[in-house]
C-alpha positions as CSV (number, residue, x, y, z in Angstrom):
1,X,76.7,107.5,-115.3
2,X,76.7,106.6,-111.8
3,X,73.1,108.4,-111.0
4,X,71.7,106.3,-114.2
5,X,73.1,102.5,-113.1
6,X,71.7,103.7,-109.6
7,X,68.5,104.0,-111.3
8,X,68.2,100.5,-112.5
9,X,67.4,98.3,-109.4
10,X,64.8,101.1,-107.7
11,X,61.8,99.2,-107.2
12,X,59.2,100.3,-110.1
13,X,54.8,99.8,-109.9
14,X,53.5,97.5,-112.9
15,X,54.6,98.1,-116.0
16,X,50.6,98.4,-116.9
17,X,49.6,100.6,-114.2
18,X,48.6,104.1,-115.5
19,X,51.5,106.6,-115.6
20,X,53.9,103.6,-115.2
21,X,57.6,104.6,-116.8
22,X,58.5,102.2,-119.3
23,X,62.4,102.0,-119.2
24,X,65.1,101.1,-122.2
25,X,68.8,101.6,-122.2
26,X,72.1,100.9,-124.2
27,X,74.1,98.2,-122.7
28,X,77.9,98.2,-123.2
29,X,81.9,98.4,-121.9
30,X,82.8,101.2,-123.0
31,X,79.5,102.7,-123.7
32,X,80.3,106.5,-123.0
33,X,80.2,107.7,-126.7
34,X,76.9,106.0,-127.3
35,X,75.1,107.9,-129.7
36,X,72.0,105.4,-129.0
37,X,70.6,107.7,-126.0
38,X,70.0,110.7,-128.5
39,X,67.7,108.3,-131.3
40,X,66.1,106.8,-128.9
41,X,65.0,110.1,-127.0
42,X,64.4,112.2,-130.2
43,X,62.1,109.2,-131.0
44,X,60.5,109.1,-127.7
45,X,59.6,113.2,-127.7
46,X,58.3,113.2,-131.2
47,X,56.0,109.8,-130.8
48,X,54.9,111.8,-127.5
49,X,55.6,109.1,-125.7
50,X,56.1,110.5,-122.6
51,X,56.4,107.5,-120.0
52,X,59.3,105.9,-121.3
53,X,63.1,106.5,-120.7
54,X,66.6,105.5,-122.6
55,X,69.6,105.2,-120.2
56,X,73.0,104.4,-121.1
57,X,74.5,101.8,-118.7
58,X,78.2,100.7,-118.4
59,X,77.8,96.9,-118.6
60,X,80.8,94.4,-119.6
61,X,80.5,90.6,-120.1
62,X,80.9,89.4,-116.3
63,X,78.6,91.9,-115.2
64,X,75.8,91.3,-117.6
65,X,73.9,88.4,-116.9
66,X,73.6,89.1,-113.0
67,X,72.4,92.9,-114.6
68,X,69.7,91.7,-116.5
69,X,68.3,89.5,-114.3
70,X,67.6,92.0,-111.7
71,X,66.1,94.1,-114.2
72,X,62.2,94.2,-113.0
73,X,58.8,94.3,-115.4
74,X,59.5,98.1,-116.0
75,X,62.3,97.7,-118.3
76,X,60.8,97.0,-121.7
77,X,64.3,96.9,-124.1
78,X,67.9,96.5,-124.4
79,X,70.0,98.0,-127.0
80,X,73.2,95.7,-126.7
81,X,76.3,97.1,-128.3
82,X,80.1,95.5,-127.9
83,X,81.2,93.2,-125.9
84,X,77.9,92.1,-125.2
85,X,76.8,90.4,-128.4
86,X,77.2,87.3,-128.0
87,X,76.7,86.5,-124.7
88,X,73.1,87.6,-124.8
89,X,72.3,84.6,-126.1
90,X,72.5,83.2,-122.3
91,X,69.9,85.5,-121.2
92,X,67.2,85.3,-124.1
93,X,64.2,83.2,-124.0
94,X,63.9,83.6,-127.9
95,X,66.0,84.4,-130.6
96,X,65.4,85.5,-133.8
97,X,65.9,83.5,-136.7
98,X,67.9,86.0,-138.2
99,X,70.4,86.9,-135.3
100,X,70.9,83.3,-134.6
101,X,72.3,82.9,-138.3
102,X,74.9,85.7,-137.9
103,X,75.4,84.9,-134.1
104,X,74.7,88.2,-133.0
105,X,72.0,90.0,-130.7
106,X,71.8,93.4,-130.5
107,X,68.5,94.0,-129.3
108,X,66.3,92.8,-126.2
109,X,62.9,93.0,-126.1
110,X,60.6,92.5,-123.0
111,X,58.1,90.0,-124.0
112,X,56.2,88.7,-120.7
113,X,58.6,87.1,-118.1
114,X,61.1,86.8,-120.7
115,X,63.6,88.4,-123.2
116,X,62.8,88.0,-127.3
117,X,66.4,88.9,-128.9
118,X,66.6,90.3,-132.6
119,X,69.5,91.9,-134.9
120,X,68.6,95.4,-136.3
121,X,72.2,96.0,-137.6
122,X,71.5,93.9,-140.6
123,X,68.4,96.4,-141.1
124,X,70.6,99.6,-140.3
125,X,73.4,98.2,-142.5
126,X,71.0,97.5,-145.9
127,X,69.1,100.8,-145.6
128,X,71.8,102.6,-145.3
129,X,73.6,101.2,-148.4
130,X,70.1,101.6,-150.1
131,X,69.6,104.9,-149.5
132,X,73.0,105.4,-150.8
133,X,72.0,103.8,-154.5
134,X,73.1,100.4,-153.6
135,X,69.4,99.4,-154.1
136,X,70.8,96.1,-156.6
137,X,74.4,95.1,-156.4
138,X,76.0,91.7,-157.1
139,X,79.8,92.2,-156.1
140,X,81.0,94.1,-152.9
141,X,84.4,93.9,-151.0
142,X,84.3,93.7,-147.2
143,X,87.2,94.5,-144.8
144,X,87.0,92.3,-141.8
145,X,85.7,88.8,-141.2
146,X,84.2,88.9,-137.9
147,X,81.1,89.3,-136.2
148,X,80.0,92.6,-137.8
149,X,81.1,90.9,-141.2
150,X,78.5,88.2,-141.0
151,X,75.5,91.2,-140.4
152,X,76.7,92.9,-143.2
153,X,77.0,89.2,-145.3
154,X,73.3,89.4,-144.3
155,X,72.3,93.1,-145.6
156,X,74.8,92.6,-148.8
157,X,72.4,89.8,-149.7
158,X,69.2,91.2,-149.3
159,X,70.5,93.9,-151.6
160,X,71.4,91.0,-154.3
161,X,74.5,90.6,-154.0
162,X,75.9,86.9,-154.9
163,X,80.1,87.4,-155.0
164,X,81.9,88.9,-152.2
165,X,85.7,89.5,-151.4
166,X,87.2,89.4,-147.7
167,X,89.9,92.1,-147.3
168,X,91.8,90.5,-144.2
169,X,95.3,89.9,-142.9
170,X,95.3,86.4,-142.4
171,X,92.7,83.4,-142.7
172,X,89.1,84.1,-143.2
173,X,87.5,83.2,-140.4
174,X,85.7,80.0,-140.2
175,X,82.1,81.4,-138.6
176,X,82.4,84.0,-141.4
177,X,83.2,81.7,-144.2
178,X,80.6,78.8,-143.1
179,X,77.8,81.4,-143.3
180,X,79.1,82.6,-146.1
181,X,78.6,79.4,-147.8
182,X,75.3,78.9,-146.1
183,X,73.9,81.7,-147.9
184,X,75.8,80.4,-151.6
185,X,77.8,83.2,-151.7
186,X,80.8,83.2,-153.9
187,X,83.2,83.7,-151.5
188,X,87.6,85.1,-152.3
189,X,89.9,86.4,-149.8
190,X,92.7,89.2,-150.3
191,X,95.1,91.1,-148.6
192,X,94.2,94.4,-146.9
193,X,94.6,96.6,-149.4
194,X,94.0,95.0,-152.3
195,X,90.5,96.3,-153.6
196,X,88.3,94.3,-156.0
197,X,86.1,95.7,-158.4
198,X,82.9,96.1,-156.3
199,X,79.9,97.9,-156.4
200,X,79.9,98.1,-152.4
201,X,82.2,97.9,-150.1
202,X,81.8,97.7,-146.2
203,X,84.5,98.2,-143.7
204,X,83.8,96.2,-140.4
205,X,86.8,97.3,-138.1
206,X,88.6,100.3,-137.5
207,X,90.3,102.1,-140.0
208,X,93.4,102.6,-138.1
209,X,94.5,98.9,-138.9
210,X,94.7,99.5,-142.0
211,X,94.8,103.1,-142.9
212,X,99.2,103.0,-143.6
213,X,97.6,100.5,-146.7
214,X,94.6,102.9,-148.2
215,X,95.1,103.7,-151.7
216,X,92.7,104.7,-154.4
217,X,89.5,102.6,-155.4
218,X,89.2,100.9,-158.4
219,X,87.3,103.2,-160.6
220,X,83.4,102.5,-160.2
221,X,81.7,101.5,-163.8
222,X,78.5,102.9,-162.6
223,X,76.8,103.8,-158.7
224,X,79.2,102.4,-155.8
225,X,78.6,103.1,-152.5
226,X,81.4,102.6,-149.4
227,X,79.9,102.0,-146.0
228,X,82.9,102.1,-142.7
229,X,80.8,100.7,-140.1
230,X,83.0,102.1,-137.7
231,X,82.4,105.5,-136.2
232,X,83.3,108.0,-133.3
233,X,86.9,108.1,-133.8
234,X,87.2,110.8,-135.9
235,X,87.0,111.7,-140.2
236,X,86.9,108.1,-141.6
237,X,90.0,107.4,-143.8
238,X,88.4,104.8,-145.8
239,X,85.5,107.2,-146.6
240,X,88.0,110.1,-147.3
241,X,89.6,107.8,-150.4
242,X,85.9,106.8,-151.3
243,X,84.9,110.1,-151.8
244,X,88.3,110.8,-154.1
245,X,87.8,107.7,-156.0
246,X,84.2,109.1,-156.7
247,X,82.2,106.4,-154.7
248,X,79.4,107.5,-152.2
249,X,80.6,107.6,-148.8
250,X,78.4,106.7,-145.8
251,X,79.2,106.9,-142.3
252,X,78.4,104.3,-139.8
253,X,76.1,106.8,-138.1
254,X,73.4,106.2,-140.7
255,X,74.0,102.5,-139.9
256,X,73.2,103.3,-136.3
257,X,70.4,106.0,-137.0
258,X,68.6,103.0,-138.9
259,X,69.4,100.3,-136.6
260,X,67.8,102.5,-133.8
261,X,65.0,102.9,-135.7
262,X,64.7,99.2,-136.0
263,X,64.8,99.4,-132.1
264,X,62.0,101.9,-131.4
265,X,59.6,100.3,-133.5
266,X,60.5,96.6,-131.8
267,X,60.1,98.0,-128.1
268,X,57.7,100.4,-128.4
269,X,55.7,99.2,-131.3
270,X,55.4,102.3,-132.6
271,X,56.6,103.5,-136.3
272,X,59.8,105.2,-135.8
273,X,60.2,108.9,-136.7
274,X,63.3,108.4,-138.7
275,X,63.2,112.6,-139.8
276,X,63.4,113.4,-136.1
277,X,65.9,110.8,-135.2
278,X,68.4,112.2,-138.0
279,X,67.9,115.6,-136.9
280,X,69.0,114.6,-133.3
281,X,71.9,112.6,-134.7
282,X,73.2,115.8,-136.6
283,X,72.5,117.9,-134.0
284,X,74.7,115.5,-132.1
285,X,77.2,115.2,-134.2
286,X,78.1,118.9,-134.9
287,X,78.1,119.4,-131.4
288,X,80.9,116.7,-130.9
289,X,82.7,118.3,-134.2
290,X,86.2,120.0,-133.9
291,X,85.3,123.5,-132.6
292,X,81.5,123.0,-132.9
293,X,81.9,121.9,-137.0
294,X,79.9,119.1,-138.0
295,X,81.0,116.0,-138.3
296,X,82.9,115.8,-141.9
297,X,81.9,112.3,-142.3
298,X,78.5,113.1,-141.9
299,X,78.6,116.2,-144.3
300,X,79.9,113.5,-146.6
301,X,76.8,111.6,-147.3
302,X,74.4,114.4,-146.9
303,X,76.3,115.8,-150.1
304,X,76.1,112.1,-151.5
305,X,72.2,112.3,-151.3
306,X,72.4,116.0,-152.6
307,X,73.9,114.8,-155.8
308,X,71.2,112.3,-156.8
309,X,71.9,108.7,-154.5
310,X,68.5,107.5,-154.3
311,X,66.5,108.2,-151.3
């Protein structure tokens, strides 16, 4: 870690030159676990793009403006994961229409003197649930209402879906439930716990806060997929009582897989190799396994896709 944030300030030729390294990184406090260096490398080797690098920086909110504006013209993109979110809109000369509705940026791009700043996890969010059969819903649950909630509000209607219950344990919050109505959703709250009948249904926070109040699903009257955008701290609860109450269970590492994707083809403007990219991410992911076993979770929706979820 210390050898790669010693990297960023070395003084680098243009960016245009010939041979000229072309640098990208994950920015983040704690930022250790970040599966984001293995995408965006397996991408990088099998687009034979050979000039350009992915670091993974430790970078927390004080730190972060002063950091990116030392960056020089060889750094081409930012992948921005927490706490980092929402302060990068101090340091971006653009901002995408679509992460300035969910007031989230979790992608830089170079773009001249400047930074262009985008939101891929709405992307990685629907195509995972797509590719899961959740091609055309209308109700889903989601457990959470903040910041990650409103990105998934975002993917949830893309897929078509018009009626959506908050699973939280106190108000909804007002960010959440203003964008919510911006986008005429139908919009109830609950208590943790308390499932709705949904055809999706996306946890946005850890399940630890809420795993003492998992019980089974209500059972699904045709394909229902369960997303837990969290990931990295161990078998997901949530997706363990999806899979027993006969609903597809994804893991929020094919969230990130297509997110990244997302990424590569912003900064490099290249196509990204998805098949490769997965490959790395299970290689990845068995390696960090108890013993060297892969990752249950992800076994879980390879076996979903095995038994007939589209894509």
């Amino acid at each position: 870690m210390r050898r790669e944030q010693g990297d960023l300030l070395r003084t680098a030729p243009d960016p245009d030159a010939p041979g000229a390294i072309h640098r990208a990184a994950v920015f983040g406090s704690p930022v250790g676990h970040s599966l984001s260096p293995v995408l965006h490398r397996a991408a990088y080797r099998a687009l034979d793009l050979r000039d350009w690098r992915y670091e993974r920086v430790d970078v927390d909110e004080a730190a972060f403006r002063e950091r990116v504006a030392r960056l020089d013209a060889t750094w081409r993109g930012l992948s921005l994961t927490m706490p980092l979110k929402e302060i990068a809109f101090e340091v971006a000369d653009e901002v995408s229409a679509l992460a300035h509705a969910v007031g989230s940026i979790n992608t830089l791009v170079r773009r001249g003197d400047g930074w262009s700043a985008d939101n891929t996890d709405v992307y990685g969010i629907a195509e995972a649930l797509r590719l899961a059969g959740a091609a055309r819903v209308r109700a889903a649950a989601v457990v959470g209402s903040g910041a990650t909630s409103r990105s998934v509000l975002a993917a949830l209607v893309s897929l078509g879906v018009t009626r959506v219950t908050f699973l939280v344990r106190g108000e909804l919050r007002p960010a959440t439930a203003a964008y919510s109505e911006t986008l005429g959703l139908d919009v109830d709250a609950a208590p943790l716990g308390a499932w709705p009948d949904a055809d999706v249904i996306v946890g946005t926070v850890p399940t630890s806060a809420y795993a003492a109040l998992l019980q089974p699903l209500p059972s699904p009257t045709g394909p229902a997929v369960v997303l837990d955008c969290a990931y990295g701290g161990g078998p997901s609860p949530l997706l363990a009582v999806a899979r027993s109450s006969g609903y597809a269970a994804v893991p929020g590492t094919e969230m990130l897989l297509h997110q990244a994707g997302e990424q590569v083809r912003l900064m490099t403007g290249q196509p990204a190799p998805i098949d490769a990219m997965r490959a790395a991410l299970d290689a990845a992911l068995a390696e960090r396994g108890a013993g060297g076993r892969p990752d249950p979770d992800r076994i879980g929706v390879s076996q979903n896709r095995v038994e007939g979820a589209s894509g």
